[in-house]
N, C-alpha and C positions, 0 to 999 in steps of 0.2 A: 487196357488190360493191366491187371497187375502182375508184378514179376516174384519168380520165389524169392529173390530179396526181398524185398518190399515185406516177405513176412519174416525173413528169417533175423531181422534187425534185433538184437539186443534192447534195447534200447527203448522199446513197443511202448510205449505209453497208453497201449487198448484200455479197453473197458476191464480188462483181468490179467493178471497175470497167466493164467494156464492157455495164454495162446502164444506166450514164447515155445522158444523150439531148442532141444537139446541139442549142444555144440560136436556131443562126445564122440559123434561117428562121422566118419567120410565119405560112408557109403553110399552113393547117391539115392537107388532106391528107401536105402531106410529113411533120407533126409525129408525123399517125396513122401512119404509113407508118415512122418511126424508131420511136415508142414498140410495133408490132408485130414491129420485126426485135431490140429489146433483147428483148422477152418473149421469145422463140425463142429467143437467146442464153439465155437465164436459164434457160427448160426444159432445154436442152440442157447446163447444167452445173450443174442443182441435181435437177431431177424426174427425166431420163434414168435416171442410174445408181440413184437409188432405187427406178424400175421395174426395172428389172435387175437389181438385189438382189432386193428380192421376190419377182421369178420364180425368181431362183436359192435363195430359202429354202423356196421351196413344190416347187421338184424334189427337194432334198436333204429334205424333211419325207416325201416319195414314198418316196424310196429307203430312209429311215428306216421307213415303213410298208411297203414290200416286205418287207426283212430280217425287220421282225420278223411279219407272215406265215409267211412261208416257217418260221421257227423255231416259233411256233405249230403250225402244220401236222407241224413235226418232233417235238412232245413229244404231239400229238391220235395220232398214227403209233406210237407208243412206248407210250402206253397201252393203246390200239385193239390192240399185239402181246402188252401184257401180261395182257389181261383173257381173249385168243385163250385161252392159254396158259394162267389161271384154270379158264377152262371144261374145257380135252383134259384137266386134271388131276383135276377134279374127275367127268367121266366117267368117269376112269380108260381112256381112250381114247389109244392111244401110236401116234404117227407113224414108219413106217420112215424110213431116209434119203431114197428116191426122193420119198418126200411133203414131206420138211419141204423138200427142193431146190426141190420145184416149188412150194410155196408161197411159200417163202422169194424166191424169183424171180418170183413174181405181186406179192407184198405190192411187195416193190421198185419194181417197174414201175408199180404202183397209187400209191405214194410220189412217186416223181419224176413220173409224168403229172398230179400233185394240185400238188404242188411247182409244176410250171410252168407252171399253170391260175393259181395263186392269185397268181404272182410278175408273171404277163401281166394278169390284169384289175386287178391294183392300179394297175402301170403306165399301162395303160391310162385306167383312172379319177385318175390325176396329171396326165395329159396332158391329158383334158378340165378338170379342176381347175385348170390351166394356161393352158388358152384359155380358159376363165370369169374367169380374174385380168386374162389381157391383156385381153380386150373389156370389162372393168370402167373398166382402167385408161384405156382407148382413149374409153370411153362419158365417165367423168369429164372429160380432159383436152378433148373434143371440145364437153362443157358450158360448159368453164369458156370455153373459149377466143367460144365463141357471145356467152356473154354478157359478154364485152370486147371484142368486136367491135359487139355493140350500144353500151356506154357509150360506146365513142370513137364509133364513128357519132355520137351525140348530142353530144358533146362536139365533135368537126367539125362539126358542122350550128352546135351553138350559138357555134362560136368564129366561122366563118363571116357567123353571123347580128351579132354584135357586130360585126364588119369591116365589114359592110355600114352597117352604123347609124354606126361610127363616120366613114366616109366621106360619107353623108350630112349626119352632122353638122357634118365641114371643110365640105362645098359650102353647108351653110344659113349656117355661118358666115362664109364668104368671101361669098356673095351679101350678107349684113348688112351686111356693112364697106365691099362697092362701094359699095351702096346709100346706106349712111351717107354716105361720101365723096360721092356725087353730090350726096345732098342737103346736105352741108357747103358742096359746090362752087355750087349752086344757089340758097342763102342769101345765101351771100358774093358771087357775081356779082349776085342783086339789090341786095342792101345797096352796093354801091361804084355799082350804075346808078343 
């Protein structure tokens, strides 16, 4: 996991400059509160369009697998007429014109309703293969982001907890110094009485 250093480096060599992080404040929530609107910045012009691409290479893999369906389907169709044709010849069995029309017009109809079976459920199964990519991508990006929202949480907690201690330690140290001083002054008022 990365840590909010890891972004809050100067020094960022990213892909842009708008994912550094203004130095100006101390406040730890504001710090989380910048180092969460660069991440955003950073999805939105590195991970965005890479989702987007992917989805657009898994449609066009679809349409890729449609075509060649449907062509499959046209050469299983071409066999399926030539093995017909095997057999009426090897019966010696001879179709008039009105037979071969009405066959020739069954097969057809049997072709294109196969055709647009096989062009729909592929479809189909791209599109769920499609919202299986998004909810992938949506499931990762929603981990990842959990658990940079825990580091910084901890990372605010603990810069917090430093802020606290180091304020305490001005007040121990300023009490030391009155302290000192009185007793500097309480010395030296007996020592002149």
């Amino acid at each position: 996991m990365a840590f909010a250093e890891d972004f809050l480096k100067p020094e960022d060599t990213g892909p842009t400059k708008s994912n550094l992080i203004d130095y100006a404040g101390n406040d730890p929530q504001d710090m989380q509160a910048q180092v969460i609107r660069a991440q955003d910045r950073d999805y939105e012009e590195r991970f965005a369009p890479l989702e987007k691409e992917l989805i657009g290479m898994t449609k066009e893999s679809g349409n890729k697998q449609a075509n060649r369906a449907a062509k499959t389907l046209g050469q299983q169709n071409k066999i399926s007429r030539q093995a017909f044709k095997r057999d009426l010849s090897r019966t010696g069995v001879a179709l008039n014109q009105r037979q071969k029309a009405s066959l020739s017009k069954a097969r057809g109809l049997d072709a294109a309703r196969n055709q647009a079976n096989v062009e729909n459920l592929t479809r189909r199964r791209v599109k769920d293969e499609n919202m299986q990519s998004t909810a992938s991508l949506i499931g990762i990006g929603r981990n990842v982001q959990q658990g940079v929202n825990r580091d910084l949480s901890t990372a605010s907690s603990l810069q917090a907890g430093r802020e606290a201690a180091n304020a305490n330690a001005k007040a121990a140290d300023s009490a030391q110094k009155s302290q000192m001083a009185a007793s500097v002054a309480g010395l030296a008022l007996a020592f002149f009485l």
